[in-house]
LUMDO-81451 format. One record per residue (C-alpha): x, y, z. Coordinates in steps of 0.001 Angstrom, whole numbers, padded with zeros to 6 digits. Layout:
+---------+---------+---------+
|       X |       Y |       Z |
+---------+---------+---------+
|       X |       Y |       Z |
...
+---------+---------+---------+
***
This chain:
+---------+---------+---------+
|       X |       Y |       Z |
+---------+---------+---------+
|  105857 |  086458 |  132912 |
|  102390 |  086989 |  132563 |
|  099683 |  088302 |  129579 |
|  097933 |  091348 |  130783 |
|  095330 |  092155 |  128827 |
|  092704 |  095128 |  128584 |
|  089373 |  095093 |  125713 |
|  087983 |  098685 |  125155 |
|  084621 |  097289 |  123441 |
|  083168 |  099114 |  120426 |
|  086215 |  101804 |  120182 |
|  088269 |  102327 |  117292 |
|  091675 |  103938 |  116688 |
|  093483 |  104545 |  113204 |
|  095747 |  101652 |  112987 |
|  098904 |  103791 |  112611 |
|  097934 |  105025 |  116131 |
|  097845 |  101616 |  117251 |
|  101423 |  100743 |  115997 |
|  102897 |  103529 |  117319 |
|  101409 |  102783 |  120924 |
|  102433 |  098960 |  120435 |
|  105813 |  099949 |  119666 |
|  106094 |  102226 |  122879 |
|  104720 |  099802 |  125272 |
|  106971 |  097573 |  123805 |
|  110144 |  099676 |  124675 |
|  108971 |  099630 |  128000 |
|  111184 |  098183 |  130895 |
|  110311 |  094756 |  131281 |
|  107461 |  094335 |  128455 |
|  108455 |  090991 |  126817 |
|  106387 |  091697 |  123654 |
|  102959 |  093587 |  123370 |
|  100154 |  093922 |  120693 |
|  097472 |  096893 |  120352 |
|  095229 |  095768 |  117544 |
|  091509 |  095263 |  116986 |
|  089930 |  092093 |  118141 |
|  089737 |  090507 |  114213 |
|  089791 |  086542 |  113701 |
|  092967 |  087122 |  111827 |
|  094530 |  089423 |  114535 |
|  093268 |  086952 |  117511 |
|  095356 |  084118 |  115390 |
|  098194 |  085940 |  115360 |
|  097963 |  087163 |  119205 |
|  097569 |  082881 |  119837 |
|  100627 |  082099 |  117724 |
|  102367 |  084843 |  119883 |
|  101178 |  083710 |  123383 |
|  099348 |  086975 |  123928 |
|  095673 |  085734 |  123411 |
|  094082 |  085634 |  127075 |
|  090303 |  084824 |  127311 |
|  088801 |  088147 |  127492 |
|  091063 |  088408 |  124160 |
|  089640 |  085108 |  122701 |
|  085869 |  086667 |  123648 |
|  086434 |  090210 |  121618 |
|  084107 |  091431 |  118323 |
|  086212 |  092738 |  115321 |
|  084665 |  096068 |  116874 |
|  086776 |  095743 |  120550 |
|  090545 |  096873 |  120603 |
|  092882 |  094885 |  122235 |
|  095503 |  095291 |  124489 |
|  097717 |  092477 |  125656 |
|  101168 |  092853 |  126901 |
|  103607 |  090287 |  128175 |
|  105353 |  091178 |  131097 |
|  106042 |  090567 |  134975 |
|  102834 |  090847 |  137106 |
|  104119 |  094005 |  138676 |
|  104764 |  095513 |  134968 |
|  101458 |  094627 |  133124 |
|  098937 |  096686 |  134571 |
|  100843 |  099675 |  134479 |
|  101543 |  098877 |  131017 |
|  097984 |  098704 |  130177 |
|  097118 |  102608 |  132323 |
|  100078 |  103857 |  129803 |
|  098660 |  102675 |  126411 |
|  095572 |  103845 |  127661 |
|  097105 |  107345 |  127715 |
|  098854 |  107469 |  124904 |
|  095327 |  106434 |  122694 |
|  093934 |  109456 |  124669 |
|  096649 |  111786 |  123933 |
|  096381 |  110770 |  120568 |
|  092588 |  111556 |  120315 |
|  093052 |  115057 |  121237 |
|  091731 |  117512 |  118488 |
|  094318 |  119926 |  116677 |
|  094020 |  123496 |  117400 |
|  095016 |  127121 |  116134 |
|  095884 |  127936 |  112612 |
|  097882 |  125509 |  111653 |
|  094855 |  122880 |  112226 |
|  094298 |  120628 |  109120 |
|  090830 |  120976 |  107862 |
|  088450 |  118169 |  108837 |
|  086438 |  117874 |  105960 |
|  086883 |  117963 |  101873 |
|  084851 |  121248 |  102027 |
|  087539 |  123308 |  104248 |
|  090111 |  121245 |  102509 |
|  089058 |  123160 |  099102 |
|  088860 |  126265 |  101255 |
|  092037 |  126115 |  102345 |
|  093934 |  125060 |  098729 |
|  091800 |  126760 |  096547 |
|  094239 |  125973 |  093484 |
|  094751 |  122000 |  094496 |
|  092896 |  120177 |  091689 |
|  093303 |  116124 |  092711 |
|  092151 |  114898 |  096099 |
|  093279 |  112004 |  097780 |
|  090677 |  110145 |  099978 |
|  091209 |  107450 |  102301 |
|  088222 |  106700 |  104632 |
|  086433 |  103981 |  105413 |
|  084393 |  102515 |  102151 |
|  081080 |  103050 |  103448 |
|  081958 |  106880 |  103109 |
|  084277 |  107080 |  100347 |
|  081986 |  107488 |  097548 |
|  080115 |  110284 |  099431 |
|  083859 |  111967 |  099517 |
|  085021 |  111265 |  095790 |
|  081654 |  112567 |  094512 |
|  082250 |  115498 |  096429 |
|  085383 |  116193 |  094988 |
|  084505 |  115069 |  091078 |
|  081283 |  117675 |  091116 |
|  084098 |  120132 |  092533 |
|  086056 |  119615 |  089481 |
|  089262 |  117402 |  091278 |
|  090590 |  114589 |  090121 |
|  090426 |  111594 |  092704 |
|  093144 |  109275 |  094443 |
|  090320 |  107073 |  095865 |
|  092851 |  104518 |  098230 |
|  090002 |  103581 |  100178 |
|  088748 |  099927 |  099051 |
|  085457 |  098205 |  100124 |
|  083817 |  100770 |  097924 |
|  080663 |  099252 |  096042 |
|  081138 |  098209 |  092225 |
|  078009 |  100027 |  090858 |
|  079359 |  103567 |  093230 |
|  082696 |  102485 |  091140 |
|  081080 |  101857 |  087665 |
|  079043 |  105313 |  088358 |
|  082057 |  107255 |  089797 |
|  084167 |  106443 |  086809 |
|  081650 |  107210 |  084172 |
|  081046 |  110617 |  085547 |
|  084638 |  110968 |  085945 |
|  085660 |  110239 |  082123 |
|  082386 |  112750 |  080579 |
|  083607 |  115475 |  083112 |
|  087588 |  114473 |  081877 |
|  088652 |  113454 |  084901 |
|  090387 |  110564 |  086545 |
|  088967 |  108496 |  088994 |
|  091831 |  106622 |  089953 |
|  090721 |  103972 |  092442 |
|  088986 |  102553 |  094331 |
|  091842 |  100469 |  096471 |
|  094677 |  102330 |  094555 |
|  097318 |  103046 |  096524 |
|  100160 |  104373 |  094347 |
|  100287 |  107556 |  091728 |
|  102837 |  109642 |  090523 |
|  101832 |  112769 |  088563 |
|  103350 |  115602 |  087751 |
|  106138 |  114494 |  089387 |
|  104584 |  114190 |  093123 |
|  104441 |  110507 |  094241 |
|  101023 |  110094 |  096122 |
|  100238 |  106663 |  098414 |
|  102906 |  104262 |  098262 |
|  105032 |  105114 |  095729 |
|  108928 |  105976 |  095170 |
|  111230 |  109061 |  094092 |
|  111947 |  108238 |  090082 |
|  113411 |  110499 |  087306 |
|  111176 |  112179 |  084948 |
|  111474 |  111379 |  081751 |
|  109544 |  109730 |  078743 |
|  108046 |  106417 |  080028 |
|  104069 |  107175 |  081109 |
|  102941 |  104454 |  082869 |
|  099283 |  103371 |  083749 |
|  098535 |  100522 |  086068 |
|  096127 |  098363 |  088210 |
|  098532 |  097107 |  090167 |
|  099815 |  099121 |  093246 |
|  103052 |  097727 |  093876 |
|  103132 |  096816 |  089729 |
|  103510 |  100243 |  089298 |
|  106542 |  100888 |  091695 |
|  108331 |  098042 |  091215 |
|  108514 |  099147 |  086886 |
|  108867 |  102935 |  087890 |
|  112283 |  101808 |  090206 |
|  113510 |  099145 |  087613 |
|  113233 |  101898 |  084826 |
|  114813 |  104298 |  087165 |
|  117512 |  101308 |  087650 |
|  117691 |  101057 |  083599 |
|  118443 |  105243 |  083663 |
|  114574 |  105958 |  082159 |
|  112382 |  108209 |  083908 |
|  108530 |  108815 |  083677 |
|  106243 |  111222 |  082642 |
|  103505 |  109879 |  084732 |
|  102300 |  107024 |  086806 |
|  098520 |  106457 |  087192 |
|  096803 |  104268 |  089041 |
|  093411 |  103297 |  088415 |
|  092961 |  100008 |  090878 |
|  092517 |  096620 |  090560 |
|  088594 |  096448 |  089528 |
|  089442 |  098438 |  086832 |
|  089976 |  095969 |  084305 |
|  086716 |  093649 |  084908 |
|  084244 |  093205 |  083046 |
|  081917 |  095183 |  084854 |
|  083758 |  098529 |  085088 |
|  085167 |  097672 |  081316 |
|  088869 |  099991 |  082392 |
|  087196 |  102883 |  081619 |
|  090573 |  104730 |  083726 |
|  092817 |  102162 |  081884 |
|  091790 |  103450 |  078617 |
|  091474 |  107247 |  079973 |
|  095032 |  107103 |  081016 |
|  096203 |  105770 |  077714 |
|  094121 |  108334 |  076271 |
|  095996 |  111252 |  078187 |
|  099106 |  109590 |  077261 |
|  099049 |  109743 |  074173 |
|  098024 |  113103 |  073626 |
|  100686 |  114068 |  075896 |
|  103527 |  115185 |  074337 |
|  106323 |  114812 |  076824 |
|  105160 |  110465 |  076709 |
|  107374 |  108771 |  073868 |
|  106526 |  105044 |  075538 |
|  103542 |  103606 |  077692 |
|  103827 |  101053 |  079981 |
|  100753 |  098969 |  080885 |
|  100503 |  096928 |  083826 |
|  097869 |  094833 |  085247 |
|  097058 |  090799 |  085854 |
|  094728 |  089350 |  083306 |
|  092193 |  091938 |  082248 |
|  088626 |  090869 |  081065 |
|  089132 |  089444 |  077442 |
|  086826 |  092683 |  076178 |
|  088909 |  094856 |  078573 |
|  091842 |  093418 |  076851 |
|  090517 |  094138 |  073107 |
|  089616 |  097557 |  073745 |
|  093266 |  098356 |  075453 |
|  094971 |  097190 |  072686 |
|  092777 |  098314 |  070000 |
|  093378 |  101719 |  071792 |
|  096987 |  101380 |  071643 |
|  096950 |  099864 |  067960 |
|  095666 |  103284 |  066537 |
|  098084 |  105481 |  068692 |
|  101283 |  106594 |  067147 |
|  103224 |  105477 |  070339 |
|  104818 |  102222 |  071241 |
|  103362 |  100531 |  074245 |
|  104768 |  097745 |  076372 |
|  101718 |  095317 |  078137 |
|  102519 |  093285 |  081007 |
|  099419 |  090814 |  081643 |
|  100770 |  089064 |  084777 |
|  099946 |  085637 |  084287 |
|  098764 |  085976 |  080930 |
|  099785 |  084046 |  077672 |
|  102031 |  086116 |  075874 |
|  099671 |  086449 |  072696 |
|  097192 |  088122 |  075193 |
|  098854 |  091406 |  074933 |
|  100293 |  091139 |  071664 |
|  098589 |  093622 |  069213 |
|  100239 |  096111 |  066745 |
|  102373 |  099026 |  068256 |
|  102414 |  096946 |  071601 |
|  105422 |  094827 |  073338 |
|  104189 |  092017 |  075363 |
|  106140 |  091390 |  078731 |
|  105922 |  087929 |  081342 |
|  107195 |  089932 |  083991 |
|  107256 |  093236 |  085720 |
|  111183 |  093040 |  085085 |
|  110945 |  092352 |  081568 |
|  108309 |  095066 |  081147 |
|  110505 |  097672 |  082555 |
|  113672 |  096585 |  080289 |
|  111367 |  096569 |  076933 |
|  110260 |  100168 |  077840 |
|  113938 |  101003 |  078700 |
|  115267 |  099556 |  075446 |
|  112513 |  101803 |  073564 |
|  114347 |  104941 |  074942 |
|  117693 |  104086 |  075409 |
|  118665 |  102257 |  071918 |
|  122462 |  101475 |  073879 |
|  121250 |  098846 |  076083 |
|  121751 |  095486 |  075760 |
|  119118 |  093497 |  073954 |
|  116780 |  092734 |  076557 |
|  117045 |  088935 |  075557 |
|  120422 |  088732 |  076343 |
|  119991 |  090739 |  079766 |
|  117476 |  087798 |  080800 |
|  119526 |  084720 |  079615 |
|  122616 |  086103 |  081422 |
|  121222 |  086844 |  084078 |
|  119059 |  083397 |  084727 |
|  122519 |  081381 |  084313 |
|  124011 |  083122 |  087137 |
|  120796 |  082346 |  089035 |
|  121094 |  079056 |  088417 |
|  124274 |  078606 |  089714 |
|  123792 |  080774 |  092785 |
|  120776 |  078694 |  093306 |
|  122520 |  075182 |  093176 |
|  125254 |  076801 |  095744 |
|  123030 |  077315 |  097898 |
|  121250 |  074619 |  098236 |
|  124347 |  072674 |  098830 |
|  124182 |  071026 |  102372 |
|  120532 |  071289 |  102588 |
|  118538 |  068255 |  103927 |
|  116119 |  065797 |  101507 |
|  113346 |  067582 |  103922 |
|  113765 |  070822 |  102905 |
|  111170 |  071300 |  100232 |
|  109179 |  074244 |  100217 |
|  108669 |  077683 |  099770 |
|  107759 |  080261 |  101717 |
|  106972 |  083801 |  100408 |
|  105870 |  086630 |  102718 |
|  105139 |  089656 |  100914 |
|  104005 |  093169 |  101487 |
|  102985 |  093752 |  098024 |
|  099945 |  092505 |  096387 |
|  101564 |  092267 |  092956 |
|  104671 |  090995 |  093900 |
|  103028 |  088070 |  095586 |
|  100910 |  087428 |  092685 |
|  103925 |  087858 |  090381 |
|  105993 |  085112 |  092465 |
|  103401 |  082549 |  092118 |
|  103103 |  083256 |  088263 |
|  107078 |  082216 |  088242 |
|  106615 |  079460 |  090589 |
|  103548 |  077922 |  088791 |
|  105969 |  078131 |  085871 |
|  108776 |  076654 |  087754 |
|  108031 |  074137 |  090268 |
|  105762 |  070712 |  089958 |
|  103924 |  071368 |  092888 |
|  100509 |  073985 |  093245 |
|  101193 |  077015 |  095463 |
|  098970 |  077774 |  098159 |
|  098003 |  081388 |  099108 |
|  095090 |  083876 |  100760 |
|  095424 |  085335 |  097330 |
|  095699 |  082946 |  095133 |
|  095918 |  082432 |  091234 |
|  093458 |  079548 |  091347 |
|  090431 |  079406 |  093711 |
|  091677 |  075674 |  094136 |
|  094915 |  076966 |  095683 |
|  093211 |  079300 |  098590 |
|  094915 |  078458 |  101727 |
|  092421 |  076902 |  104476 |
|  093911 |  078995 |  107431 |
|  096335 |  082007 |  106464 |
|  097649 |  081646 |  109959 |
|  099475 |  078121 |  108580 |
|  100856 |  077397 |  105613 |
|  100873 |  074283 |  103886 |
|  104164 |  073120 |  101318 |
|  104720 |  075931 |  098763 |
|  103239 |  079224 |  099838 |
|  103177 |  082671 |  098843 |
|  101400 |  085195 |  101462 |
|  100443 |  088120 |  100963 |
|  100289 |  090098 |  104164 |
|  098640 |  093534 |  102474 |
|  095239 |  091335 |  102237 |
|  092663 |  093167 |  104230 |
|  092119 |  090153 |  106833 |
|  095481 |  090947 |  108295 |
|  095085 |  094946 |  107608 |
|  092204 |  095566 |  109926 |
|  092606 |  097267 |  112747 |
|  096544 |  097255 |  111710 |
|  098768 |  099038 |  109452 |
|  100161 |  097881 |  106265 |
|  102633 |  095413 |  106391 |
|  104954 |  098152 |  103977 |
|  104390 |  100137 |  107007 |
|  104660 |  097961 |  109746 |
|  107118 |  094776 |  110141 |
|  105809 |  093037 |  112686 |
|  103591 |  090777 |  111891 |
|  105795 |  090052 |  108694 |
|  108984 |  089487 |  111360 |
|  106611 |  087062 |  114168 |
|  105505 |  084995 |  110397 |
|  108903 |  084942 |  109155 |
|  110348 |  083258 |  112573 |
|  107136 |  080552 |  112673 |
|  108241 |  079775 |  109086 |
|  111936 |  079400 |  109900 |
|  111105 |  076782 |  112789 |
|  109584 |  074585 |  109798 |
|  112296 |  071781 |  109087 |
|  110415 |  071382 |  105522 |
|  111278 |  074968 |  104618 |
|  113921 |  075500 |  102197 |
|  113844 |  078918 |  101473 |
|  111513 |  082167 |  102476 |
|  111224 |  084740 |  100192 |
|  110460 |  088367 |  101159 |
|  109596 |  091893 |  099169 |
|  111102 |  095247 |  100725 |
|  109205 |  098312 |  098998 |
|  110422 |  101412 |  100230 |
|  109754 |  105073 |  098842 |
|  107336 |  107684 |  100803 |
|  104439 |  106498 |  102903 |
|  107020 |  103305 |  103470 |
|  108536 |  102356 |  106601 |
|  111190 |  104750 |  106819 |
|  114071 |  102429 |  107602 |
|  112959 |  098122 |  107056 |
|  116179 |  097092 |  107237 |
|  116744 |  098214 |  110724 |
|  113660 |  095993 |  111563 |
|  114142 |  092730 |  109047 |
|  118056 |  092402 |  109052 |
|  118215 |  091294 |  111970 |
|  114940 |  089243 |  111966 |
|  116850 |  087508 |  108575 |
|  120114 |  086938 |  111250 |
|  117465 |  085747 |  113866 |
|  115720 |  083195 |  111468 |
|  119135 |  082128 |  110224 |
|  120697 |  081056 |  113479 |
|  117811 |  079300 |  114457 |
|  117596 |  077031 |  111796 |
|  121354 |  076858 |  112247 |
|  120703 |  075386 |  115522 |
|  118774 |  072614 |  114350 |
|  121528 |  072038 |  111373 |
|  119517 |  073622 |  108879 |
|  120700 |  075906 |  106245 |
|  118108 |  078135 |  105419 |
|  118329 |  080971 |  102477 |
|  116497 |  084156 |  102697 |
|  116203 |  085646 |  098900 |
|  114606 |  089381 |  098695 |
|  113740 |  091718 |  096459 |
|  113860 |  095670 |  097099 |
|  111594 |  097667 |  095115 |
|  113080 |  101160 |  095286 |
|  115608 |  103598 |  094685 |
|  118383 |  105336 |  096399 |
|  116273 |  108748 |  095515 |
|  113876 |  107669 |  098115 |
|  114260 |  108392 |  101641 |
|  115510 |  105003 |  102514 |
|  117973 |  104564 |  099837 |
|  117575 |  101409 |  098109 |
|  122057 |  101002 |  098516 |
|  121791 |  101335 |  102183 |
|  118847 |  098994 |  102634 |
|  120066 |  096176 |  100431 |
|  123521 |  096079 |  101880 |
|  122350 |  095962 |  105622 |
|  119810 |  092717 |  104492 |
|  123172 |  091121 |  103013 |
|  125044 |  091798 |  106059 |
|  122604 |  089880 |  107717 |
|  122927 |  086942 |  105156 |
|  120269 |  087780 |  103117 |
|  120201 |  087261 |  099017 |
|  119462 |  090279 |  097711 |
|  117977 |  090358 |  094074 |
|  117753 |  093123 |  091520 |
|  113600 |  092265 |  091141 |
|  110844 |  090532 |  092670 |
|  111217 |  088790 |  089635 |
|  114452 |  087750 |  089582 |
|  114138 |  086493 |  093443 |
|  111094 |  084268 |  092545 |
|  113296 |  082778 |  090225 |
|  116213 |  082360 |  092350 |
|  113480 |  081005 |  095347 |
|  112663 |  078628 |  092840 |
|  115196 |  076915 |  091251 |
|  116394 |  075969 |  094736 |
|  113292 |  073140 |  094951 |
|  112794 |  072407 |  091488 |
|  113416 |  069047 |  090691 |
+---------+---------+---------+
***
């Protein structure tokens, strides 16, 4: 076998494009493995850790695309001439009058009565696009990140005097009106209106209140900057605002990490003079941080979502008792399975697809274990992993970071990178356990488990080999409204051998109390 490998310099393709043509070369007869991606530091790491980086490879900008593809020398070259084609074929402009219209002007043409846009373009043009839109009277999904702070702080200030939302920049997930928008999942309506800075924060609450029976009235997103200092939540406090002047909302549910401690104050002075119970979820904050009157304060994303439940639905369980239960049988499933394990096996590993839910595991791990955990995104600025490509006794990745998003698609999108990480971490002796998120809902892959299952069987059997026994624990944030159906997914991972939890949560927990000491 041999690494063919062809670098288009300065050209750029969508990086759902590039995927797609990855996965078809890789079908190809003969292609051992193959990678289409742009020539990043990040993506050139992972293309050495996967014997595909040649030295034209090595030599590429973060402006080149790459092509390398491992296969017989008679194979290669032919491979190369075909992904060629397919980016070309790809590149060919729609026609006739079904065309979608290229531009936010035709758009409004075309939808006269549509009154929220959703932009996602690179961040040197997104403000351009969302001003567009506000001065046209839309409210904005701005998923696009790398936007500036001050075009933020000025967006969002327009956006409130003109009553707006400016929901964004880097937010990926909505719901409203009852139409999920970015990355988000298929929940009930009902009384539960949520508003969050946290992408995956909001759908993992949104599918644990589904779980509870509770539906939503709506979910808003108003991304991560929000809450600092600088931009003071001014779409925070909008959406709690809306909500509670909205009749059909009997509970809000806030979600974000720490805010700014003014930030804070003003939330919960906001909620303190509404007439409607709110339940605050500070991830990683002391629990007197979003304590106030008429608010609930929640450690946990899980916790959160059975508080808001219990507010509706007055014949659950006490929420205490829920938790206490269901850490004992944690516990115990924990110490079974770390029966047989070597002294050696120490560590963590968490690979996660969802910003949140990677910062949410390390909250519960800092908690837990004795030991710092190391990440790209880390709670501390202490705990910043050296090289991403490696990780280093407990560590908690999260893959949705932009430096392995460039040129690629995201990791809720596409497995691969995720699968080729989780192997390199299963060939660690020290390992004792890898931990993994599954979100599903629209703009998801449309079927994980088809992908990670077996990866989980793969990673199993190889640590087998070496007389390891190595646990898998993951979460699955959906439900079996979405297109993936949450049943079907988590009972192929188990098949596999996986340990399937009902929360991120619950899995960090389950993660952890196989190490602690």
């Amino acid at each position: 076998m041999t690494v063919s490998t062809l670098v288009k310099r300065s050209t750029y393709h969508d990086s759902v494009s590039l995927m797609l043509v990855a996965q078809a070369l890789a079908a190809l007869p003969g292609v051992v493995d193959a990678a289409v991606v742009m020539g990043t530091e990040a993506n050139k790491a992972i293309l050495q850790a996967a014997r595909l980086l040649s030295p034209e490879a090595a030599a590429a900008t973060a402006d080149d695309l790459v092509i390398a593809v491992e296969a017989p020398p008679d194979i290669g070259p032919a491979a190369l001439e075909r992904a060629q084609a397919l980016l070309t074929r790809k590149r060919q402009p729609e026609t006739g009058p079904a065309a979608r219209p290229r531009s936010l002007r035709g758009a409004i043409r075309q939808a006269p009565q549509a009154n929220l846009a959703v932009i996602s373009v690179a961040g040197r043009y997104a403000a351009d696009e969302a001003w567009q839109a506000l001065r046209k009277g839309l409210h904005v999904l701005l998923f696009s990140d790398n936007v500036d702070l001050e075009d933020e702080i000025a967006l969002k200030r327009y956006a409130a005097e003109q009553g707006l939302l400016l929901m964004g920049p880097g937010a990926g997930t909505a719901i409203l009106n009852g139409v999920a928008l970015g990355f988000a999942n298929a929940v009930p309506s009902g009384p539960v209106g949520v508003v969050s800075a946290a992408g995956t924060g909001l759908q993992e609450v949104t599918c644990l209140l589904a779980a509870e029976g509770v539906g939503i009235t709506q979910g808003i997103g108003v991304g991560g900057r929000d809450l600092s200092e600088a931009v003071g939540g001014s779409m925070m406090l909008e959406g709690i605002r809306a909500l509670q002047a909205d009749p059909a909302t009997e509970v809000l549910l806030l979600v974000s990490k720490p805010p700014a401690p003014s930030v804070a104050a003003s939330m919960l002075a906001l909620v303190a003079t509404g007439s409607k119970p709110a339940v605050v979820c500070f991830l990683g904050a002391a629990p007197d941080a979003a304590r106030a009157a008429n608010s609930v304060p929640a450690q946990t994303l899980h916790e959160a979502a059975l508080y808001a439940a219990r507010l509706i639905r007055r014949d659950l369980p006490p929420v205490e008792k829920v938790l206490r239960d269901e850490r004992r049988g944690l516990k115990r499933l924990a110490t079974q399975l770390r029966a047989g394990q070597s002294s050696g096996q120490r560590y963590l590993r968490g690979l996660f697809s969802g910003g949140t839910l990677c910062y949410e595991a390390q909250v519960i791990w800092r908690e837990l274990l004795s030991e710092r955990v190391g990440s790209n995104a880390p709670l501390s600025p202490g705990d910043r992993l050296p090289d991403s490509s490696r990780s280093r006794r407990h560590t908690a990745l999260d893959l949705g970071e932009e430096e392995f998003t460039v040129g690629r698609p995201h990791p809720m999108i596409d497995n691969s990178l995720r699968l080729r990480r989780l192997l390199q971490e299963a060939a660690d002796p020290h390992v004792a356990a890898i931990m993994l998120d599954v979100v599903l809902g629209y703009g998801a892959h449309p079927d994980p488990a088809s992908e990670i299952a077996p990866a989980i069987a793969q990673a199993q059997a190889k640590a087998g080999v070496k007389g390891r026994r190595l646990p898998i624990v993951v979460s699955v944030t959906g439900t079996d409204l979405d297109p993936q159906g949450k049943s079907r997914q988590a009972s192929r991972l188990r098949a596999a051998g996986a340990q399937v939890c009902g929360s991120n949560a619950a899995a960090a927990q389950l993660a952890a109390w196989m190490v602690a000491r």
